[in-house]
N, C-alpha and C positions, 0 to 999 in steps of 0.2 A: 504494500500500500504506500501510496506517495502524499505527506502533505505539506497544504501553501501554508506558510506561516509568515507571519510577519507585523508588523506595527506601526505608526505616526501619531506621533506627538508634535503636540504644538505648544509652545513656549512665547509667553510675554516677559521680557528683563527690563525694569526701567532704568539699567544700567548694565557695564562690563560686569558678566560674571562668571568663575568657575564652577564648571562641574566634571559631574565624575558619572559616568553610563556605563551599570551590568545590563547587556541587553544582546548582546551573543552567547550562540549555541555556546552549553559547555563541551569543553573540549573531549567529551568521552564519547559525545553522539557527533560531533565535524565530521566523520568520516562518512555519515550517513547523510551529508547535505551534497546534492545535486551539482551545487557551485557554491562558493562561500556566501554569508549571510553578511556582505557589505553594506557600512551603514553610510547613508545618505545625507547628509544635513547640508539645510538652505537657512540664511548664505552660507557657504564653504566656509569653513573655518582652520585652523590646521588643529589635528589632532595626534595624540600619543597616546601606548595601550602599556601596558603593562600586567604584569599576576599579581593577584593578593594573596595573604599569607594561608587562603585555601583555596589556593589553584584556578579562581574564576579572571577571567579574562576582562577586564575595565581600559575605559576610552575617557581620554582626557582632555577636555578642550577650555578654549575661555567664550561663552557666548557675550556677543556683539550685546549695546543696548537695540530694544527692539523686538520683532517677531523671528522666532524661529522653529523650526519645524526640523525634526528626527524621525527618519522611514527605514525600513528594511523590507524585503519581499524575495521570500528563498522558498525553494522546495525541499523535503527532505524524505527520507524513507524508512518508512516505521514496520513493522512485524504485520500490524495488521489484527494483534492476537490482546485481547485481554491480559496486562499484567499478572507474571505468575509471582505466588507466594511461596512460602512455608513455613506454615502457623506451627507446624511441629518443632522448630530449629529452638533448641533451650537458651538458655543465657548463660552468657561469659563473665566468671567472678571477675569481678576488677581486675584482684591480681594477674589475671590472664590477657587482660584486653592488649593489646597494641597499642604503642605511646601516641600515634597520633589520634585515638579514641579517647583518651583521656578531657581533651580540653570539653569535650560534647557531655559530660560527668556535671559541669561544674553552672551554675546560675548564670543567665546574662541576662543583659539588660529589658530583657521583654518575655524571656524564661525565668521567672522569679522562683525556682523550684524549691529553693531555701524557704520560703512562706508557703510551699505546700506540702512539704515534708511529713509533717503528721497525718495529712489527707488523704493522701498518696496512701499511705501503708493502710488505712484504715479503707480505703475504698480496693483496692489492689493487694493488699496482703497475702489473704486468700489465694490468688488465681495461681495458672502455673504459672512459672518464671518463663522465660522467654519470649519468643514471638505472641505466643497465646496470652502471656500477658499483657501488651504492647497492643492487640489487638481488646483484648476488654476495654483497656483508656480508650481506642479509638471510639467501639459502642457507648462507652460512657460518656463522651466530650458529644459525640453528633448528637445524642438524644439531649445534654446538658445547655447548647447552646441553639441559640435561635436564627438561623441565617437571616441577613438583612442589609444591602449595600449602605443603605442611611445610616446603618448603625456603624458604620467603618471611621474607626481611631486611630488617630497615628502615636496615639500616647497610650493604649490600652494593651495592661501586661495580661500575662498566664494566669494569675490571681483576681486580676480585676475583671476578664474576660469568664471566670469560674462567679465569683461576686452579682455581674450583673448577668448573666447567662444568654448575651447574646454578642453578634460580631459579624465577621467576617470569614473567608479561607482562611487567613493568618491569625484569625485570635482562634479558631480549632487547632493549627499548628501549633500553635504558641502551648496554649495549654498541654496538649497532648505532649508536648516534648518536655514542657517540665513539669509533668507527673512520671515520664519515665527514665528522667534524670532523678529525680526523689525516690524512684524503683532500683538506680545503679546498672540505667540502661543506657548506652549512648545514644542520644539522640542530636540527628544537624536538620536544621529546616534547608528545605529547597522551595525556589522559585522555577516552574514551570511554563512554558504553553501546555493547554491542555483542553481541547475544541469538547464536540458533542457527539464526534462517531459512533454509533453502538448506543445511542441515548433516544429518549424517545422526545418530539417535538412537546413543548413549544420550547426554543432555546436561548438564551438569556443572551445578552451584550459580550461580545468576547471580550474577554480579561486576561491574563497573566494569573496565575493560578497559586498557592500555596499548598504545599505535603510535604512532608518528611522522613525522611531516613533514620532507622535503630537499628542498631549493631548488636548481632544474636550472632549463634553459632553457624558459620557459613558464609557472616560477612553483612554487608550492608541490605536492609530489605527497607522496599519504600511503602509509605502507609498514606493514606487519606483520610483525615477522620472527618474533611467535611462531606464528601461525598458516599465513603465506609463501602464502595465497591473496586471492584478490579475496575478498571478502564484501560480506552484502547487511545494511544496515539500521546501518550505525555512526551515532551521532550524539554531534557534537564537545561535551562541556563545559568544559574549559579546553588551554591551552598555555604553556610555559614552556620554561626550559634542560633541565629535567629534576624529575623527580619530586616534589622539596622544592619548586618554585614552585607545584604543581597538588594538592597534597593536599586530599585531601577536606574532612578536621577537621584544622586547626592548634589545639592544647588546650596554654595555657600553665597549665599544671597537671595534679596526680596525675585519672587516671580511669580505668574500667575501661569497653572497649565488650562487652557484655553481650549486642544482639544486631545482626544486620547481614542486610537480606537488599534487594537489587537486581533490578527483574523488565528486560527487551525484550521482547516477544511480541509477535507478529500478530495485532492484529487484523480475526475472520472478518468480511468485512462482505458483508450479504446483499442 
C-alpha cells in the first residue's frame, strides 16, 4: 500500500524569528518514502538540520517578519497490515533494561509520573507485568479520558489530564506513559501521521497524531491509548520523553498559526 502524506502551515511573525521544525519522516521509515519528504517554505529562507539527543531529524531557520507558509507532499509505502503486537512479551526488571531505556524511567515535564506513583500501583498493581500491563493503562486512560479538540492544552500534564478527565491524543499519551513509568516500564511518546485507512466514515480533520512506545521483553512495542486499536498506515516522525521534545514548531517568539492542515491517504494504485 502506498500513502500521500504530507502538510502546510501557515505562519504570521510580526517580527525576525527562530524556529526549530520536527516534521520529517523518522529516519527508521526514509527508506520506505518514494523520494525524500522535502520541505518547502515561502519565502525561501536558508535553513540547517541537525539530530537531537534522540535521533529525530530538526530544521532550522530564522522566519522573515510576515507570512509564511511550511509544505511537504511525499509518498511512502506502508505494509498495508494492521499493527502487530505482543501482549504476551513480560517486563524487563530495570536492572536489565538497556542504558538508553533508562532516561524513558524517569518524570518529564508533561509525564509527571512522580504525582502518580501511588495511583499507578493501586490501579495496575494487580495486572500482569509487561505488555498486558501496558495495555490495561491503555483500556484505562481511553475509557478515563474524554476526547475533545477544544479541550486541547498546551500546558496540560499526565496528572492534570487524569484530574480533569478529558484532552486530546497527547494528554492519553501523556498519561498513559506516566503510569507506566510509575509501573518501571519505559515509556517514549511518538509523534505520528496517522490517516483513517481500515476506519469506518465519517473522518475527522487530519492531524498529526500522538502514541507511544514501552519497552517489554523483545524491545520497543507501540500502543495507542487514544484510539486502543491496531491501525493501519502510522508513520513514525519523531520520539522523545514527551511532547515538549517532538513538537512540531518550537517558535522563540510572538506568532500567530493562521492555517494548518495534514493529509495520510491511500493511495488508488491501478
Amino acid at each position: 500500500m502506498k500513502l500521500r502524506i504530507g502538510y502546510e502551515l501557515d505562519y504570521e511573525f510580526p517580527q525576525p524569528t527562530p524556529v526549530i521544525l520536527m516534521l520529517h519522516v523518522h529516519f527508521s521509515r526514509v527508506s520506505d518514502l518514494a523520494e525524500p519528504d522535502h520541505m518547502r517554505i515561502s519565502p525561501s529562507v536558508p535553513v540547517s538540520a541537525y539530530r537531537d539527543g534522540f535521533g529525530n531529524w530538526c530544521s532550522r531557520l530564522l522566519a522573515p517578519q510576515g507570512r509564511m507558509r511550511i509544505t511537504a507532499d511525499a509518498v511512502i509505502s506502508d505494509s498495508g497490515l494492521p499493527e502487530a503486537f505482543d501482549r504476551s512479551a513480560g517486563q524487563v526488571p530495570v536492572e536489565h533494561l538497556p542504558e538508553e531505556c533508562l532516561v524513558f524511567l524517569l518524570a518529564s515535564r508533561f509525564c509527571d509520573s512522580d504525582r502518580l506513583l501511588d495511583l499507578a500501583w493501586q490501579l495496575f498493581g494487580h495486572t500482569q507485568p509487561g505488555a498486558a500491563r501496558v495495555q490495561a493503562i491503555c483500556d484505562f486512560v481511553n475509557q478515563r479520558i474524554a476526547f475533545n479538540y477544544n479541550d486541547a492544552s498546551v500546558t496540560r500534564t499526565a496528572s492534570d489530564a487524569y484530574a480533569e478527565g478529558r484532552g486530546v491524543c497527547r494528554d492519553y499519551a501523556h498519561l498513559a506513559i506516566a503510569f507506566c513509568r510509575a509501573m518501571n516500564i519505559p515509556a517514549r511518546y511518538c509523534t505520528c501521521y496517522l490517516g483513517d485507512v481500515g476506519t469506518p466514515p465519517p473522518y475527522p480533520p487530519g492531524d498529526f497524531a500522538a502514541s507511544f512506545e514501552a519497552y517489554v521483553q523483545g524491545g520497543w512495542q507501540m500502543f495507542d491509548p487514544r484510539n486502543n486499536v491496531p491501525r493501519i498506515g502510522r508513520v513514525l516522525i519523531a520520539r522523545g520523553r514527551d511532547a515538549a521534545d517532538v513538537a512540531i514548531a518550537t517558535t522563540f517568539g510572538p506568532n500567530t498559526l493562521t492555517g494548518f492542515r495534514v493529509w495520510t491517504d491511500e493511495v488508488e494504485e491501478g
